[in-house]
Biotite code that builds the C-alpha atoms (Angstrom):
import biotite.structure as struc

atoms = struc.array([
    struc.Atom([-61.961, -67.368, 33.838], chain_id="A", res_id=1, res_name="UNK", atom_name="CA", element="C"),
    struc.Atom([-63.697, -68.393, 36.920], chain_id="A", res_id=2, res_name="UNK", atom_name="CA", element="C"),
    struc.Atom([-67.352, -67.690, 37.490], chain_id="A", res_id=3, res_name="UNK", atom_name="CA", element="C"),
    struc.Atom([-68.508, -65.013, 39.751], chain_id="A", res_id=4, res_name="UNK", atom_name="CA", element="C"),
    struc.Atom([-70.627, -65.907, 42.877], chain_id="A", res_id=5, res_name="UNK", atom_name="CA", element="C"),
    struc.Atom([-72.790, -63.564, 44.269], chain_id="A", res_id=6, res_name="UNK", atom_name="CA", element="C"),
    struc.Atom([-74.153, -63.988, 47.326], chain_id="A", res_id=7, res_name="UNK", atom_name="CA", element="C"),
    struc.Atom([-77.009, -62.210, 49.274], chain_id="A", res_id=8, res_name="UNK", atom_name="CA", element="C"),
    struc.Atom([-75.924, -60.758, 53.073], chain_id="A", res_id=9, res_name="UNK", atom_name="CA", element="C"),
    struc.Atom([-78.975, -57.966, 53.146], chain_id="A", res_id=10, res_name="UNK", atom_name="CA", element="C"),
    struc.Atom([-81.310, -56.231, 50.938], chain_id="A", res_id=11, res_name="UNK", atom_name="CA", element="C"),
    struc.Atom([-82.904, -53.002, 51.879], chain_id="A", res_id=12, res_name="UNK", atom_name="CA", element="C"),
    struc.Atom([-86.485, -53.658, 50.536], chain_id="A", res_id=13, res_name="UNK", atom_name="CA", element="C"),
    struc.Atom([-88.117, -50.534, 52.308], chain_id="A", res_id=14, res_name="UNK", atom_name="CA", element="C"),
    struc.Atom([-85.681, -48.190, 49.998], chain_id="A", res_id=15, res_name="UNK", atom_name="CA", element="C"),
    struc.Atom([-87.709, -49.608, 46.982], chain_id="A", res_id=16, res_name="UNK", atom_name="CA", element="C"),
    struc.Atom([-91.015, -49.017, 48.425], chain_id="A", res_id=17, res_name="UNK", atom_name="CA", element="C"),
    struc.Atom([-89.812, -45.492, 49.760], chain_id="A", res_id=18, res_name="UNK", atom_name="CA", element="C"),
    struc.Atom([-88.239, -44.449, 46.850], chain_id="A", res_id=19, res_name="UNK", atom_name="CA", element="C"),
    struc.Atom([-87.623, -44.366, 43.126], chain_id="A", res_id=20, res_name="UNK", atom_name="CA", element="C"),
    struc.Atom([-84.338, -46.068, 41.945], chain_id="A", res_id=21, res_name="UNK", atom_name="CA", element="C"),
    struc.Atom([-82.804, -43.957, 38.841], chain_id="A", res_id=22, res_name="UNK", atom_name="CA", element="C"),
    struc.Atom([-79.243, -45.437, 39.047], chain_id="A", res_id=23, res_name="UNK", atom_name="CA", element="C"),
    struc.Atom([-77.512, -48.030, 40.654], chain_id="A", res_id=24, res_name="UNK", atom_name="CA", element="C"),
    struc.Atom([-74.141, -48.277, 41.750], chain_id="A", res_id=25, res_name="UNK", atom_name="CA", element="C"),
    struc.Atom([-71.296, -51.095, 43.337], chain_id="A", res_id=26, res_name="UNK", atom_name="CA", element="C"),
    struc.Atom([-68.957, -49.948, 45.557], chain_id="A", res_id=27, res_name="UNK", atom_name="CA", element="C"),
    struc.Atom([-66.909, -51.858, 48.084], chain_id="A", res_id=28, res_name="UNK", atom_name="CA", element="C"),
    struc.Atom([-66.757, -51.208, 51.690], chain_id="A", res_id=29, res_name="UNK", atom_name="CA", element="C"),
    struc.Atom([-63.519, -50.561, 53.983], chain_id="A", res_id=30, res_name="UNK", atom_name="CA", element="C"),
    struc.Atom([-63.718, -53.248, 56.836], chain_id="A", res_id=31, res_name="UNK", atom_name="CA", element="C"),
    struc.Atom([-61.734, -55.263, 59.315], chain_id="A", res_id=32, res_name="UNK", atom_name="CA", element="C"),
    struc.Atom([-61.069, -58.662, 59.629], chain_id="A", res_id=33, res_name="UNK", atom_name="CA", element="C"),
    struc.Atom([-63.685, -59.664, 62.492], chain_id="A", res_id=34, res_name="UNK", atom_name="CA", element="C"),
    struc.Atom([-66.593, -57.461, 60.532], chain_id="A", res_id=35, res_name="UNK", atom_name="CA", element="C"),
    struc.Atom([-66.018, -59.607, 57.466], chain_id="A", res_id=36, res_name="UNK", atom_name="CA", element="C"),
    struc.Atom([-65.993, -63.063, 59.415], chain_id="A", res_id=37, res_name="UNK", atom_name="CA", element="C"),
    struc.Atom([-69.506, -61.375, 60.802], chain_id="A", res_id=38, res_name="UNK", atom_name="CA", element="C"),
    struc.Atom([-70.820, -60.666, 57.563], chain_id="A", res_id=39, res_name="UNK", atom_name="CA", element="C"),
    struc.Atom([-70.261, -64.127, 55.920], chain_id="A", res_id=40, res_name="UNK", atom_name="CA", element="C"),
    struc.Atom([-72.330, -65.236, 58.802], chain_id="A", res_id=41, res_name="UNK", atom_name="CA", element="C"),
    struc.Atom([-75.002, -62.932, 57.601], chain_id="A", res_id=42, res_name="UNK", atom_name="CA", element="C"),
    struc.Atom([-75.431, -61.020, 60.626], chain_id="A", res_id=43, res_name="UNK", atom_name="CA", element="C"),
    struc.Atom([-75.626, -57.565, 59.012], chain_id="A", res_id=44, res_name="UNK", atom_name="CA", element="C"),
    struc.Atom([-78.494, -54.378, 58.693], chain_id="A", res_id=45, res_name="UNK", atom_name="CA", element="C"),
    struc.Atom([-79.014, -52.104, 56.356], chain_id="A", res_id=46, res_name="UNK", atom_name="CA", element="C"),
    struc.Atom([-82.736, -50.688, 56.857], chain_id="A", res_id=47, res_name="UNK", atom_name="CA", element="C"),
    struc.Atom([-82.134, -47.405, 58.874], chain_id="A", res_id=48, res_name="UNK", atom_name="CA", element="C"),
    struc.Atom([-78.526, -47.092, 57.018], chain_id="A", res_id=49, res_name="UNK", atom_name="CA", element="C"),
    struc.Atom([-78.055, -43.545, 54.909], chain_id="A", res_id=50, res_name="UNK", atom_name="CA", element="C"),
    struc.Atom([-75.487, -42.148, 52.866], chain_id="A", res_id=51, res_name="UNK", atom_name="CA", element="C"),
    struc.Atom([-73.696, -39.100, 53.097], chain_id="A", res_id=52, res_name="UNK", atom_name="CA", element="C"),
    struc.Atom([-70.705, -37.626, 50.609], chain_id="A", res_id=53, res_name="UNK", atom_name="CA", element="C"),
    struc.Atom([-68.107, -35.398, 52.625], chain_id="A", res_id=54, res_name="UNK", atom_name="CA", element="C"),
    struc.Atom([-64.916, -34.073, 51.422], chain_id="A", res_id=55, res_name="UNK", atom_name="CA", element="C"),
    struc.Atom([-65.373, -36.089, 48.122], chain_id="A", res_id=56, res_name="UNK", atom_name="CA", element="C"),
    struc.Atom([-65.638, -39.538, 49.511], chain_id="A", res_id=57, res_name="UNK", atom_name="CA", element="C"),
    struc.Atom([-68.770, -41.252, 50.976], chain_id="A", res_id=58, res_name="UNK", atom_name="CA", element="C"),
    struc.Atom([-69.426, -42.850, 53.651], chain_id="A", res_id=59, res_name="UNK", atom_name="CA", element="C"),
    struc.Atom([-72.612, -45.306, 55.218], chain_id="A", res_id=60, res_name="UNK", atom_name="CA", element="C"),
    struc.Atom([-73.899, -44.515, 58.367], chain_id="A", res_id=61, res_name="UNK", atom_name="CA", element="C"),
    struc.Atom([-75.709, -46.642, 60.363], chain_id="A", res_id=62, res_name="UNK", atom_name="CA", element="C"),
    struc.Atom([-75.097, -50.032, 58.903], chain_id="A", res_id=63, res_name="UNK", atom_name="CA", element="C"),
    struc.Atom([-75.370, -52.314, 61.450], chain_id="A", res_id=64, res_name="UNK", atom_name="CA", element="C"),
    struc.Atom([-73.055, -55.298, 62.142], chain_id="A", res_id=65, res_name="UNK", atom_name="CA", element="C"),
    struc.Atom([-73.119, -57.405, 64.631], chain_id="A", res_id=66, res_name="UNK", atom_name="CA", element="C"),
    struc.Atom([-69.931, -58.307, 66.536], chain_id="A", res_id=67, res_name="UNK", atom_name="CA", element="C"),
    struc.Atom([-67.761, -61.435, 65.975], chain_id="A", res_id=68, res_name="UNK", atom_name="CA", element="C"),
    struc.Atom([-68.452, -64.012, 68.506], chain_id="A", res_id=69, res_name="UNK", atom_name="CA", element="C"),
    struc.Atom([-64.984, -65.225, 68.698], chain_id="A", res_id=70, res_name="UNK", atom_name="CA", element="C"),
    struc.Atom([-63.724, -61.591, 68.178], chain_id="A", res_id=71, res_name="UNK", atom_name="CA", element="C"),
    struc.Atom([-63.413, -60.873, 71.619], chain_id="A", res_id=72, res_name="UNK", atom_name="CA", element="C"),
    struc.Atom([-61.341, -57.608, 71.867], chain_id="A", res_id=73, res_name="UNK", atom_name="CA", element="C"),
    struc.Atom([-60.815, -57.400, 67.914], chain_id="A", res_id=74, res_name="UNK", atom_name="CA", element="C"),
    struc.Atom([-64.485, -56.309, 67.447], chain_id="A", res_id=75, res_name="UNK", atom_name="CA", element="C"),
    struc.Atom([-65.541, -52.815, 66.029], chain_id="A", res_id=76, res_name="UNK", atom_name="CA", element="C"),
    struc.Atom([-68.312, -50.963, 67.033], chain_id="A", res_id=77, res_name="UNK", atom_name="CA", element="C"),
    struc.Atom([-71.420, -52.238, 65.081], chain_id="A", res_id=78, res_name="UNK", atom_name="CA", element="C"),
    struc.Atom([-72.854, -49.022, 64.216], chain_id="A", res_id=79, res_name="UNK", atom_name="CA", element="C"),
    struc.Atom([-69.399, -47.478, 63.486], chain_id="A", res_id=80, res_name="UNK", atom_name="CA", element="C"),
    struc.Atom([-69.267, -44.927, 59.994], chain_id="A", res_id=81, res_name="UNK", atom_name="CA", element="C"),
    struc.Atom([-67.694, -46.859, 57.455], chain_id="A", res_id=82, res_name="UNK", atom_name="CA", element="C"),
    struc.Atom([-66.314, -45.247, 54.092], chain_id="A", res_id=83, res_name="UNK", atom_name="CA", element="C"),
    struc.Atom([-67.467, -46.685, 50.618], chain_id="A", res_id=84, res_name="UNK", atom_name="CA", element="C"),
    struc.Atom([-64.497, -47.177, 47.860], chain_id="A", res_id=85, res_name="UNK", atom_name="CA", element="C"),
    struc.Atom([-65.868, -45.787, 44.473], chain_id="A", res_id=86, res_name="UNK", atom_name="CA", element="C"),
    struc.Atom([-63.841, -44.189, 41.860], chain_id="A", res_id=87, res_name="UNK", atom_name="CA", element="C"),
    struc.Atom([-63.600, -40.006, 41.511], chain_id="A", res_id=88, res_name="UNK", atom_name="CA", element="C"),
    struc.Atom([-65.415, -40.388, 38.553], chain_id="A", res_id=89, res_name="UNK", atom_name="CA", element="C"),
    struc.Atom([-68.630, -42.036, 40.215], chain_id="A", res_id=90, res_name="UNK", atom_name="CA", element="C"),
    struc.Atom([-68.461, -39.859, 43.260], chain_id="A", res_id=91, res_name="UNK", atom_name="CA", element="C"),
    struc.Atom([-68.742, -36.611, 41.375], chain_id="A", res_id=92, res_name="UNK", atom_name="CA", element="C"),
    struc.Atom([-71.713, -38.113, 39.575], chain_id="A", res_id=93, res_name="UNK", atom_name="CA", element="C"),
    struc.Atom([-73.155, -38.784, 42.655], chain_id="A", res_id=94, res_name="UNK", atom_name="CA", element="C"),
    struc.Atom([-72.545, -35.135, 44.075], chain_id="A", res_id=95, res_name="UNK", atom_name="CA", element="C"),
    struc.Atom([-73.389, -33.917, 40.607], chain_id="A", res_id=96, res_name="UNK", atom_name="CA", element="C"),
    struc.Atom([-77.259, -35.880, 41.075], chain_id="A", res_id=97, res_name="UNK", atom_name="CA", element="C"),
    struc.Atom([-77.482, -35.099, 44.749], chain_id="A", res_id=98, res_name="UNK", atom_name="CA", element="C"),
    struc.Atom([-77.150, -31.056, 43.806], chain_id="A", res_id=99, res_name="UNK", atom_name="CA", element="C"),
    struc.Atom([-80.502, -31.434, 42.124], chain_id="A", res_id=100, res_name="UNK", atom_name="CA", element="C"),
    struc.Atom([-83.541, -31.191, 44.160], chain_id="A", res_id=101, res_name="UNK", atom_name="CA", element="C"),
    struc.Atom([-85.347, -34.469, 45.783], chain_id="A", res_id=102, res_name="UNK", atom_name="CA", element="C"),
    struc.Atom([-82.513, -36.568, 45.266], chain_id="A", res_id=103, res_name="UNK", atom_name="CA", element="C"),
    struc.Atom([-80.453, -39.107, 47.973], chain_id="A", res_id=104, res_name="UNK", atom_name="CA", element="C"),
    struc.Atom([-78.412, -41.780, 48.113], chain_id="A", res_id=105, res_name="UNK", atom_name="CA", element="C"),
    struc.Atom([-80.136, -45.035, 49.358], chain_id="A", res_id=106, res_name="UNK", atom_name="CA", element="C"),
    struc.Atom([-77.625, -48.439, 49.700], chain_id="A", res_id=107, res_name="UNK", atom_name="CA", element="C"),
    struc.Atom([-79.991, -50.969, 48.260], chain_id="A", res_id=108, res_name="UNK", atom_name="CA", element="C"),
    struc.Atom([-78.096, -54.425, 49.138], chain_id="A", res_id=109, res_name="UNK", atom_name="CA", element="C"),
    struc.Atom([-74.685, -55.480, 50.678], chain_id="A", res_id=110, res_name="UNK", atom_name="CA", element="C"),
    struc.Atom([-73.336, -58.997, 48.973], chain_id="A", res_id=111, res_name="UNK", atom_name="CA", element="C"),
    struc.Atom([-70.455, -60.810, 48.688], chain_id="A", res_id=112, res_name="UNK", atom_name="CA", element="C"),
    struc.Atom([-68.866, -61.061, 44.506], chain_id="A", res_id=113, res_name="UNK", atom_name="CA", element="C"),
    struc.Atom([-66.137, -63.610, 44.995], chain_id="A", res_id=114, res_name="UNK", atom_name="CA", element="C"),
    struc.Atom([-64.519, -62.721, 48.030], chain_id="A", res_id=115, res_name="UNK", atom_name="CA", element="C"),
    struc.Atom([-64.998, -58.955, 48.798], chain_id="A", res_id=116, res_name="UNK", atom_name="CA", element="C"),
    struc.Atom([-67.910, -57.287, 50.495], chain_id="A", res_id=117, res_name="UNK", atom_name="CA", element="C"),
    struc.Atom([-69.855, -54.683, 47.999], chain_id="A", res_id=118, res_name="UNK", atom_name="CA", element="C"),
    struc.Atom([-72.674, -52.401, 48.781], chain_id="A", res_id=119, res_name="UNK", atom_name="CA", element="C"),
    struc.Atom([-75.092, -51.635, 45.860], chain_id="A", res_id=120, res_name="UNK", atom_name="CA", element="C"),
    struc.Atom([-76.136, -48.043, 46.398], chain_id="A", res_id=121, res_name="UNK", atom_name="CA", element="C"),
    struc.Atom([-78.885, -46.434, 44.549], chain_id="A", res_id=122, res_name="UNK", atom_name="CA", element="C"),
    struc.Atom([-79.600, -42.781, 43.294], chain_id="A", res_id=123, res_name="UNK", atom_name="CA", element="C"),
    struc.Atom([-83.819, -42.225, 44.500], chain_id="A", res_id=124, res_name="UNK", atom_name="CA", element="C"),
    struc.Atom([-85.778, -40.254, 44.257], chain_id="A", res_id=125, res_name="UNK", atom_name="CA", element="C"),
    struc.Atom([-88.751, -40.115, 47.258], chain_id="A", res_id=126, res_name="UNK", atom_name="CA", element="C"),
    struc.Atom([-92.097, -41.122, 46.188], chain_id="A", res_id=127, res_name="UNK", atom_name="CA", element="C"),
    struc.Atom([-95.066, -39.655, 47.110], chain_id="A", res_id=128, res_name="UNK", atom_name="CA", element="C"),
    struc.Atom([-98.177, -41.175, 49.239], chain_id="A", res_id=129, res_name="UNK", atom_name="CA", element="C"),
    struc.Atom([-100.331, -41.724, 46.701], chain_id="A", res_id=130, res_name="UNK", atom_name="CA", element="C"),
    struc.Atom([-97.067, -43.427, 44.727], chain_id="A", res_id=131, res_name="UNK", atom_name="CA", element="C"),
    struc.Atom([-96.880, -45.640, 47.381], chain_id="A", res_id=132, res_name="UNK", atom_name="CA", element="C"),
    struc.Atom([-100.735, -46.302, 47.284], chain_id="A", res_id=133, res_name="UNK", atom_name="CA", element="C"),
    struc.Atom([-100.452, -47.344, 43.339], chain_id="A", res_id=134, res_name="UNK", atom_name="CA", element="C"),
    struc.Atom([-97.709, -49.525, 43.914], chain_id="A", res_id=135, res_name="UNK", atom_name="CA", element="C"),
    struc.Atom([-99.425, -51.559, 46.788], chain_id="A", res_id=136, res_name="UNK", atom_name="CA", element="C"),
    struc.Atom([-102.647, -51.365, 44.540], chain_id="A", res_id=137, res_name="UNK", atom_name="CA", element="C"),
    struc.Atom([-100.801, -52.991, 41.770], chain_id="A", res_id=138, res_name="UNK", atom_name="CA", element="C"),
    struc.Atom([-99.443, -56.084, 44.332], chain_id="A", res_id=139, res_name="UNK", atom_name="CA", element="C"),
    struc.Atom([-102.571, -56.585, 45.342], chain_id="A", res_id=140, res_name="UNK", atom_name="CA", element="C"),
    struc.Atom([-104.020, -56.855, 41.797], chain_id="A", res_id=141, res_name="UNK", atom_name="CA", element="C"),
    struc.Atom([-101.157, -59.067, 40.970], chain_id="A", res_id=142, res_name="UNK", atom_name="CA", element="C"),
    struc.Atom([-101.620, -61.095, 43.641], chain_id="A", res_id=143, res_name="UNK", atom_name="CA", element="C"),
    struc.Atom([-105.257, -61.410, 43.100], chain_id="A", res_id=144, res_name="UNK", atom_name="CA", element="C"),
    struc.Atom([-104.307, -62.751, 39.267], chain_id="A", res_id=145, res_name="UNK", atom_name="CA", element="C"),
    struc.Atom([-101.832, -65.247, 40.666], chain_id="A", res_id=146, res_name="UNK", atom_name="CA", element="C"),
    struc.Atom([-104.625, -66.611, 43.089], chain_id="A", res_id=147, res_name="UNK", atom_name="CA", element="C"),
    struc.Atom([-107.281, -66.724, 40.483], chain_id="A", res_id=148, res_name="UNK", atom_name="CA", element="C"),
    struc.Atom([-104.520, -68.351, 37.849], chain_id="A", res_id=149, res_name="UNK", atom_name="CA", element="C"),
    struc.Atom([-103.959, -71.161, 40.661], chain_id="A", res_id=150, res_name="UNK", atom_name="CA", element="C"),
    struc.Atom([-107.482, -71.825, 41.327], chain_id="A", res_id=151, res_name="UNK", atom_name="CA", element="C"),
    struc.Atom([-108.323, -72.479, 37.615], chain_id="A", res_id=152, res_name="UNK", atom_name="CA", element="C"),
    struc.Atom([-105.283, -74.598, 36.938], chain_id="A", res_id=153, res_name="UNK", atom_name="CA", element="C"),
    struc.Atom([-106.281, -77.285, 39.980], chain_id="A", res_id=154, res_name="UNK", atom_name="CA", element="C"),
])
């Protein structure tokens, strides 16, 4: 069996200072051929993208990808709602979370497994300011450890 690459397009690092990650999810994404050719050049956003479930199926909005060079008149619009492929299952666990309170959908990091585009979507949580401050206070005392760990070890 041939070994899995995986390999990085964009990661949505605000959603993990914004948020609290329960549970994570892969799901592919429906494209066409001249957003694909886009994404391997890793010309894609995914910082002001949301998710939304309608009609049981869910769908990313504003995931931005650039257009195709070459594409010419085969090029999609870059902002353009594009539908996520999970199985019924995982979508009524989704709804099923999202029907509690403080709950959302956040996508997390689009990548490349193989050959096919997935989206890793998370189930957060918002955090709270003074969340936010502890976090920052505990990468800065990290950081300070690291700096005083390298200065000893010259």
């Amino acid at each position: 069996m041939a070994k899995e690459t995986m390999k990085l397009v964009a990661n949505n690092k605000k959603a993990y200072h914004d948020y609290f990650i329960d549970e994570k999810y892969e799901a592919g994404i429906e494209l066409h051929g001249t957003e694909v050719k886009s994404l391997r050049m890793g010309k894609c956003s995914i910082k002001e993208s949301f998710l939304r479930v309608e009609n049981g199926e869910v769908f990313i909005y504003g995931m931005h990808i650039s257009p195709y060079e070459k594409g010419n008149i085969f090029n999609k619009d870059p902002l353009r709602v594009r539908k996520l492929l999970l199985h019924r299952y995982e979508i009524n666990k989704l709804t099923g979370k999202m029907a509690e309170k403080g709950y959302t959908l956040v996508p997390l990091k689009v990548y490349f497994k193989g050959s096919l585009v997935k989206v890793e979507i998370g189930i957060a949580k918002g955090k709270k300011l003074y969340d936010k401050r502890q976090d920052i206070m505990k990468k800065d005392q990290r950081r300070e450890a690291e700096r005083e760990f390298r200065v000893r070890n010259l």
